[in-house]
OpenMM code with the backbone's topology and positions (N, CA, C; nanometers):
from openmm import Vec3, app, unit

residues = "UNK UNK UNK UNK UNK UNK UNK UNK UNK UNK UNK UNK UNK UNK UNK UNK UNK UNK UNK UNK UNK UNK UNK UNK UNK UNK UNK UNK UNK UNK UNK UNK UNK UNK UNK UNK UNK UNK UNK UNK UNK UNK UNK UNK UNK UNK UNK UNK UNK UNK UNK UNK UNK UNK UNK UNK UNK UNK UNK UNK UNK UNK UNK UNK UNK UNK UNK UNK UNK UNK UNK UNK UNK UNK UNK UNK UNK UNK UNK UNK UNK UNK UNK UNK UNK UNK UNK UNK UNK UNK UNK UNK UNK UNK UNK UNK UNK UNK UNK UNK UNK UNK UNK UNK UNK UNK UNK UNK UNK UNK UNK".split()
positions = [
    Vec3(5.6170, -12.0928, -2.8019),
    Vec3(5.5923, -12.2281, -2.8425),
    Vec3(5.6015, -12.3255, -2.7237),
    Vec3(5.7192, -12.3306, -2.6730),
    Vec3(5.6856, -12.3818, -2.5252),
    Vec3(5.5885, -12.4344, -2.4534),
    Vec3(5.5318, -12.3002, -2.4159),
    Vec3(5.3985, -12.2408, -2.3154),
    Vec3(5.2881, -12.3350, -2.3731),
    Vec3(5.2684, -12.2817, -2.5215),
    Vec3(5.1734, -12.3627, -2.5477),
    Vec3(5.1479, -12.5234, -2.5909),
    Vec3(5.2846, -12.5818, -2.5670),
    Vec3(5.3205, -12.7433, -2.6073),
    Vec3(5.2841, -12.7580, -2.4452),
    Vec3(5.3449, -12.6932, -2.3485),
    Vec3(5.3161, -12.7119, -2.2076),
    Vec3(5.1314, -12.7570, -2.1591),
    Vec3(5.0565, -12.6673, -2.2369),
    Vec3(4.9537, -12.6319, -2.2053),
    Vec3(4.8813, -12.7470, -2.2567),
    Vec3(4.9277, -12.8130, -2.4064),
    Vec3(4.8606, -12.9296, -2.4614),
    Vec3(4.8730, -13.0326, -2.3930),
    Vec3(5.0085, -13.0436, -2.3696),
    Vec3(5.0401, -13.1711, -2.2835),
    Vec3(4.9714, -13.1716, -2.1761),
    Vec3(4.9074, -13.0646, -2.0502),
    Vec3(4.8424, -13.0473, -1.9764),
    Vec3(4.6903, -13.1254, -2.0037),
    Vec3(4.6437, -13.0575, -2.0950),
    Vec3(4.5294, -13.0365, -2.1550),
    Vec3(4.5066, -13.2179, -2.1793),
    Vec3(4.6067, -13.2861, -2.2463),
    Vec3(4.5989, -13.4339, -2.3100),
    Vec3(4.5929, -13.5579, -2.1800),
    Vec3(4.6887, -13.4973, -2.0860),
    Vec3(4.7005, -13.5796, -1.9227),
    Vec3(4.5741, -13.5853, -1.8945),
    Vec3(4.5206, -13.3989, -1.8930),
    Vec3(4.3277, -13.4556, -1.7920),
    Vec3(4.2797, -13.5433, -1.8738),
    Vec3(4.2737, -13.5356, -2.0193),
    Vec3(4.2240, -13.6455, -2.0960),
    Vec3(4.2506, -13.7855, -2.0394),
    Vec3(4.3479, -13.8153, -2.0627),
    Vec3(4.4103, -13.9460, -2.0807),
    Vec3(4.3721, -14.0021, -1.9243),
    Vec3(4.4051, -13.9420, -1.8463),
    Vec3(4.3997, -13.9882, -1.6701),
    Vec3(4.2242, -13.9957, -1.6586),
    Vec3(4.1115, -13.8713, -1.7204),
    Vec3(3.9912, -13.9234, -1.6537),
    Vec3(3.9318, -14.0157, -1.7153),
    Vec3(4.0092, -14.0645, -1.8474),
    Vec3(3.9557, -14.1732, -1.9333),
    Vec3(3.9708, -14.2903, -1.8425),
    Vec3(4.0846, -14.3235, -1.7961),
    Vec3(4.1398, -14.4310, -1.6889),
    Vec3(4.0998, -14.4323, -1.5691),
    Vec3(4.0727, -14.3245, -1.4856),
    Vec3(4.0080, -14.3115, -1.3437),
    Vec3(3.8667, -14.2787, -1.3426),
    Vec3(3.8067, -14.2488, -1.4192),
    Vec3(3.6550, -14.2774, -1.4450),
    Vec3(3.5629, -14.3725, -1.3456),
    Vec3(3.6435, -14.5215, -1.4476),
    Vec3(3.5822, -14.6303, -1.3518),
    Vec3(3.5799, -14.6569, -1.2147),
    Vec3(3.7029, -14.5424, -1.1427),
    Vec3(3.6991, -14.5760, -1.0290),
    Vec3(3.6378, -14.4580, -0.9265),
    Vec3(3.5399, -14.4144, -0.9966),
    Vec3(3.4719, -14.2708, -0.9444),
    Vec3(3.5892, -14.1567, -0.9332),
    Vec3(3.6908, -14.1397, -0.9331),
    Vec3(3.7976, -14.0248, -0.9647),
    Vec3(3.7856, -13.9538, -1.0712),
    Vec3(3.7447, -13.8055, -1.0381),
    Vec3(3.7246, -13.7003, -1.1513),
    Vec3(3.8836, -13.6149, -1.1182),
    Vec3(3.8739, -13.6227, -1.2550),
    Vec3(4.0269, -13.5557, -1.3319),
    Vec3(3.9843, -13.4459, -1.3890),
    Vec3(3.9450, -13.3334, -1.3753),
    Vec3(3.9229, -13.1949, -1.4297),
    Vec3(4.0594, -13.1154, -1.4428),
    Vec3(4.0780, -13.0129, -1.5476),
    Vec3(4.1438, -12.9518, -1.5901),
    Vec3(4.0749, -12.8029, -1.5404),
    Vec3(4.1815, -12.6703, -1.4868),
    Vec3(4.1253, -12.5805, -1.4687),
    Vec3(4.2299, -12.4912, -1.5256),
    Vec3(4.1396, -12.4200, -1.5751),
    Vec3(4.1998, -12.3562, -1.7145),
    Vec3(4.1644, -12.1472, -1.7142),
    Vec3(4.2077, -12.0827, -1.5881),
    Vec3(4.2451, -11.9708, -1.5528),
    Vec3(4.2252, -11.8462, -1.6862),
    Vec3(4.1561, -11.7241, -1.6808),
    Vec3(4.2036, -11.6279, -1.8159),
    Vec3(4.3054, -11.5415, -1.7858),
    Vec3(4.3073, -11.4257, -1.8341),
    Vec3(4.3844, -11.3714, -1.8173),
    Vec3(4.4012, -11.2660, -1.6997),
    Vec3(4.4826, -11.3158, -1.6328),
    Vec3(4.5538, -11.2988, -1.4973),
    Vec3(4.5858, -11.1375, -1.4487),
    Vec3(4.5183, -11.0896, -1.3540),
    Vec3(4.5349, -10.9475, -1.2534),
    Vec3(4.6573, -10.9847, -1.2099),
    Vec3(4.7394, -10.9183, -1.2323),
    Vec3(4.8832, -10.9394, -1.1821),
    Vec3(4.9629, -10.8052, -1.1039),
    Vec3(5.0910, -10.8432, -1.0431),
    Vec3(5.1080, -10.6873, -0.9659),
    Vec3(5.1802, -10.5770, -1.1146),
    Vec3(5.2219, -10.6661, -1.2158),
    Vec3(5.2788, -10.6570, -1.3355),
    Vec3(5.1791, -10.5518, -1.4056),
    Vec3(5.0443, -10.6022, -1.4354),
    Vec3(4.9760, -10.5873, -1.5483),
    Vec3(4.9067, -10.4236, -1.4611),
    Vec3(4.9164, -10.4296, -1.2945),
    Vec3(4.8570, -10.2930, -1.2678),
    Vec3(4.9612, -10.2116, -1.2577),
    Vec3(5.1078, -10.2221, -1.3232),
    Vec3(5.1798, -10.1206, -1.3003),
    Vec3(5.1338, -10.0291, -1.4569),
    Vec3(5.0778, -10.0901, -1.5449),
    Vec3(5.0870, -10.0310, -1.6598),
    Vec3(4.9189, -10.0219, -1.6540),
    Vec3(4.8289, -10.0200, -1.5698),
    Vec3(4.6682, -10.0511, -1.6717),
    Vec3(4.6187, -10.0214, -1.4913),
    Vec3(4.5019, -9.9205, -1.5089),
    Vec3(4.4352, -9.8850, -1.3445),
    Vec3(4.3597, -10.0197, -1.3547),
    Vec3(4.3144, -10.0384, -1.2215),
    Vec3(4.2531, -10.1368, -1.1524),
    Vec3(4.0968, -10.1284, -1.2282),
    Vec3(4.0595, -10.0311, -1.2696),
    Vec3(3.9629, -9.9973, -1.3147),
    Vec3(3.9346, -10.0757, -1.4849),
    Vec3(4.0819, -10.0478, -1.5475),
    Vec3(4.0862, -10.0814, -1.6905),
    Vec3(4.0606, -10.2124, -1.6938),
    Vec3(4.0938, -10.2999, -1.5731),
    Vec3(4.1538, -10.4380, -1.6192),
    Vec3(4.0040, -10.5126, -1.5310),
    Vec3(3.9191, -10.4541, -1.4975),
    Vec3(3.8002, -10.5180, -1.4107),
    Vec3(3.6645, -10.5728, -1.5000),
    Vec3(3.6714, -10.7066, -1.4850),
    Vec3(3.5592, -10.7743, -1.5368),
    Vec3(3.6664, -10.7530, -1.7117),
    Vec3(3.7495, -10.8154, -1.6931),
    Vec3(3.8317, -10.8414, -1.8131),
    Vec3(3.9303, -10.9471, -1.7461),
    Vec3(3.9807, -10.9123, -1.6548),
    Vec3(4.0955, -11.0004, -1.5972),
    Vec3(4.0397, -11.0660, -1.5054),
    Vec3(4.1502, -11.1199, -1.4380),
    Vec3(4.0864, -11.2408, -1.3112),
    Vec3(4.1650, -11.2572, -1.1854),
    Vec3(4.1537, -11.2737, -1.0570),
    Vec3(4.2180, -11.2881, -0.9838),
    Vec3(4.2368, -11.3946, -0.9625),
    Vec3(4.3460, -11.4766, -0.8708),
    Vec3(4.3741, -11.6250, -0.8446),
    Vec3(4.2751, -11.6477, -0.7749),
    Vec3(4.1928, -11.5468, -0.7282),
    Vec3(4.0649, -11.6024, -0.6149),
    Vec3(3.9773, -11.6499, -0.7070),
    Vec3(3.9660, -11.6310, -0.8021),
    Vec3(3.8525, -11.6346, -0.9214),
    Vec3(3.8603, -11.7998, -0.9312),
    Vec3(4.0044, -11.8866, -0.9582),
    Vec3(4.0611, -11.9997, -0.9417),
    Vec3(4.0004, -12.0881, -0.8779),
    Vec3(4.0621, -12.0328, -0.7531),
    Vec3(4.0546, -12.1228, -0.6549),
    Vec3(3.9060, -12.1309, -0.6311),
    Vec3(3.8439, -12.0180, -0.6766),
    Vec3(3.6552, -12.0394, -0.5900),
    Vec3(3.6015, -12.1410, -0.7037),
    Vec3(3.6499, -12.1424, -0.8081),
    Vec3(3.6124, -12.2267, -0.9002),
    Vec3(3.6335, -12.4154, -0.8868),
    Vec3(3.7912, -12.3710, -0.8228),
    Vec3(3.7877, -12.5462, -0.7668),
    Vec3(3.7314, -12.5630, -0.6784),
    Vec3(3.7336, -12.4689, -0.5678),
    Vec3(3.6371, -12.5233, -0.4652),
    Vec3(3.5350, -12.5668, -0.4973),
    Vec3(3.4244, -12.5146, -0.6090),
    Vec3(3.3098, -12.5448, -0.6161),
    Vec3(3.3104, -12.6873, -0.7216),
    Vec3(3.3957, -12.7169, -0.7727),
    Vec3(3.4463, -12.8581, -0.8012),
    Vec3(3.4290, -12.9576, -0.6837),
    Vec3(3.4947, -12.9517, -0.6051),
    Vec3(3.5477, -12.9921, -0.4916),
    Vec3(3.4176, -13.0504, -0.4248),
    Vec3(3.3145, -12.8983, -0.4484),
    Vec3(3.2242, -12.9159, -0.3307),
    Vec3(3.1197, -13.0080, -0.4383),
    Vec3(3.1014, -13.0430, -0.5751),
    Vec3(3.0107, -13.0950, -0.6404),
    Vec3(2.9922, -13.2261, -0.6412),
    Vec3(2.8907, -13.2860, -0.5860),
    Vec3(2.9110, -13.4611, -0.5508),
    Vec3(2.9124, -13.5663, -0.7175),
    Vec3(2.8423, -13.4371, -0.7826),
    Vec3(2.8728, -13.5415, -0.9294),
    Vec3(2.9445, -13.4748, -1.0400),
    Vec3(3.0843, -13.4094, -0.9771),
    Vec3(3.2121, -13.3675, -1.0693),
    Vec3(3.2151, -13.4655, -1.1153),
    Vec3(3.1941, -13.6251, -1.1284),
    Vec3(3.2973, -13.7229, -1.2085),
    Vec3(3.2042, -13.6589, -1.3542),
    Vec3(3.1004, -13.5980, -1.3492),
    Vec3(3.0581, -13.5926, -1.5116),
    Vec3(3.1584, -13.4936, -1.6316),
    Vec3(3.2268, -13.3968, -1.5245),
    Vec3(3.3510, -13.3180, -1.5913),
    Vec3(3.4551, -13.4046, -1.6096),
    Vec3(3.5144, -13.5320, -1.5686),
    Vec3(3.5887, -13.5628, -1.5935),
    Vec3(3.6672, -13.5828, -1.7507),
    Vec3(3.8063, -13.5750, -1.7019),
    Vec3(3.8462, -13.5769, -1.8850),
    Vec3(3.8530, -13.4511, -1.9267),
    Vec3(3.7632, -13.3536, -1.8826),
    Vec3(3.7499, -13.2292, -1.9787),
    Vec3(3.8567, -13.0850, -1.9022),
    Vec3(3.8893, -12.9798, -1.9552),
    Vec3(3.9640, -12.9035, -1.9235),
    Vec3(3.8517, -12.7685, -1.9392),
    Vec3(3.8225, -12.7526, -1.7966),
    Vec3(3.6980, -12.5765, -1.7834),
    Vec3(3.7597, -12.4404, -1.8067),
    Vec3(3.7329, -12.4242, -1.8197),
    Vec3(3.7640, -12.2680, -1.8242),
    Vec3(3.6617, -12.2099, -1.7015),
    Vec3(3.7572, -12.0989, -1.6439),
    Vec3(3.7164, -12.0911, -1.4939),
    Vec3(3.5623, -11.9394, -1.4986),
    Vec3(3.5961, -11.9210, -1.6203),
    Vec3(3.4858, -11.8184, -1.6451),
    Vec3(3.3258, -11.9382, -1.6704),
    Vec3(3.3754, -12.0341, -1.7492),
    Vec3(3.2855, -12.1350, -1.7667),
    Vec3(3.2248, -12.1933, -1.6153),
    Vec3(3.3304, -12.2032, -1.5725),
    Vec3(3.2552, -12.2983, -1.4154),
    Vec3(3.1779, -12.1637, -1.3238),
    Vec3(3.2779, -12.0452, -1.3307),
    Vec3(3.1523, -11.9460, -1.2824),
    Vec3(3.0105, -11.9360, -1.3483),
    Vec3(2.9856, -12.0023, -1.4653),
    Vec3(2.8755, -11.9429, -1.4660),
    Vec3(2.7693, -12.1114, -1.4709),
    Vec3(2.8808, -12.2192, -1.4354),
    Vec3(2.8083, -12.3591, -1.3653),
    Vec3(2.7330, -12.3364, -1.2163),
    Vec3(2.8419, -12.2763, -1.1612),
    Vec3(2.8758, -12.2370, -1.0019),
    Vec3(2.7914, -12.1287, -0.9376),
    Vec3(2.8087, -12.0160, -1.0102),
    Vec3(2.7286, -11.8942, -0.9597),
    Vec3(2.8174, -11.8556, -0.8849),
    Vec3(2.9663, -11.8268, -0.8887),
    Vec3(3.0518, -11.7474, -0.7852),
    Vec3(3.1195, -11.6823, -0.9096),
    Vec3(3.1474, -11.5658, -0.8113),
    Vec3(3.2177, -11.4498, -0.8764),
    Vec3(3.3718, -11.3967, -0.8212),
    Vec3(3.3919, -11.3304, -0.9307),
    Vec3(3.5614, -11.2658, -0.8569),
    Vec3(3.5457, -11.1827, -0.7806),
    Vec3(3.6354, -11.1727, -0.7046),
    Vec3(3.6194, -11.0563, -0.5935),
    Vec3(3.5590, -10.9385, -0.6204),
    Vec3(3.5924, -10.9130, -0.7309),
    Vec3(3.5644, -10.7673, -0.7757),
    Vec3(3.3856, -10.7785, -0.7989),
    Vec3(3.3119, -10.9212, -0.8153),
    Vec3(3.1874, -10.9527, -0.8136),
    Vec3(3.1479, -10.9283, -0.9273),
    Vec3(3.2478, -10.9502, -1.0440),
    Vec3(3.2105, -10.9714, -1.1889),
    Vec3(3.2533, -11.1265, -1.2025),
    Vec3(3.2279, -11.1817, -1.3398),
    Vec3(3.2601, -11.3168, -1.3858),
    Vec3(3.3100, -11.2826, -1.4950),
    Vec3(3.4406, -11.2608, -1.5258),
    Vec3(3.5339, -11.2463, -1.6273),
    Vec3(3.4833, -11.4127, -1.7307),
    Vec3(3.4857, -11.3587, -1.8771),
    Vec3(3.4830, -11.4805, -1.9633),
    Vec3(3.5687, -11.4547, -2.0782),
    Vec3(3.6490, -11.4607, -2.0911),
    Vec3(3.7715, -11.4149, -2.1585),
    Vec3(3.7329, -11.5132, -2.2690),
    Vec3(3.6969, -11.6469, -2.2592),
    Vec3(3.6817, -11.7166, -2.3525),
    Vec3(3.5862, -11.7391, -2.5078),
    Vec3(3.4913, -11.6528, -2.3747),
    Vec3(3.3554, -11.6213, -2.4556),
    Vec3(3.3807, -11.4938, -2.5802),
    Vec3(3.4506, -11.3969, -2.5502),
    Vec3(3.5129, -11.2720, -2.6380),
    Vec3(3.5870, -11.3416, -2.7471),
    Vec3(3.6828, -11.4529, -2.7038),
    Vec3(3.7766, -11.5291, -2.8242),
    Vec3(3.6953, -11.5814, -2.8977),
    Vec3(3.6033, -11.6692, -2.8272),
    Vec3(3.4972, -11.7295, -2.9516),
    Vec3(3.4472, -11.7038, -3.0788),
    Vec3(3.3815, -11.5820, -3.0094),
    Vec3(3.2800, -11.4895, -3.0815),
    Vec3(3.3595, -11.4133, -3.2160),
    Vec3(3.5085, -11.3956, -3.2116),
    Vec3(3.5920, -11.3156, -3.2437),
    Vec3(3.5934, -11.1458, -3.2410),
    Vec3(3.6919, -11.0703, -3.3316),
    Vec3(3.6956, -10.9629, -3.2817),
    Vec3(3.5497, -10.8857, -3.3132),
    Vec3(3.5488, -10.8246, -3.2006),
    Vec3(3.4569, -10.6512, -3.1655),
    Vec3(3.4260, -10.5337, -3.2227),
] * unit.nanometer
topology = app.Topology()
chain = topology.addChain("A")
for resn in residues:
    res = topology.addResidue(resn, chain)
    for name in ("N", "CA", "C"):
        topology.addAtom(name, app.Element.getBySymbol(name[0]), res)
């Protein structure tokens, strides 16, 4: 319960801040990571099981960068991406040179 009061409150700030910094060309994006390649998750699951399912922090960061690098991010402002989502804004991939969409599987529901 925590985690996920943590995550709203997260989620409500990008709101609230790109509503307010808007006017002043400041984009407030939310980046919103799936589920995480960890040194944890390969002690129990081969590198193999967890590929183009999971994500590396590189997956992240290439995603803000390409934020970063977009001259008209203020149109994301306010909103919270999902980093499988901006890969497929972006056209960059995880190392492994898949685009994990973890989000897209939840959507749809179960398989």
């Amino acid at each position: 319960m925590p985690y996920e009061v943590s995550k709203a409150a997260k989620n409500r700030l990008t709101y609230a801040l790109g509503h307010h910094l808007k006017a002043r060309g400041i984009p407030v994006i939310g980046v919103a990571p799936g589920w995480m390649r960890t040194e944890l998750m390969l002690t129990h699951h081969t590198p193999q099981e967890l590929t183009g399912q999971t994500e590396t922090p590189h997956y992240a960061a290439r995603g803000i960068v390409a934020l970063a690098r977009d001259p008209d991010a203020l149109r994301h402002t306010g909103r919270v991406l999902d980093v499988g989502e901006l890969a497929g804004l972006y056209g960059f991939t995880d190392l492994d040179g898949t685009q994990p969409q973890w989000y897209a599987r939840q959507r749809s529901g179960p398989s």
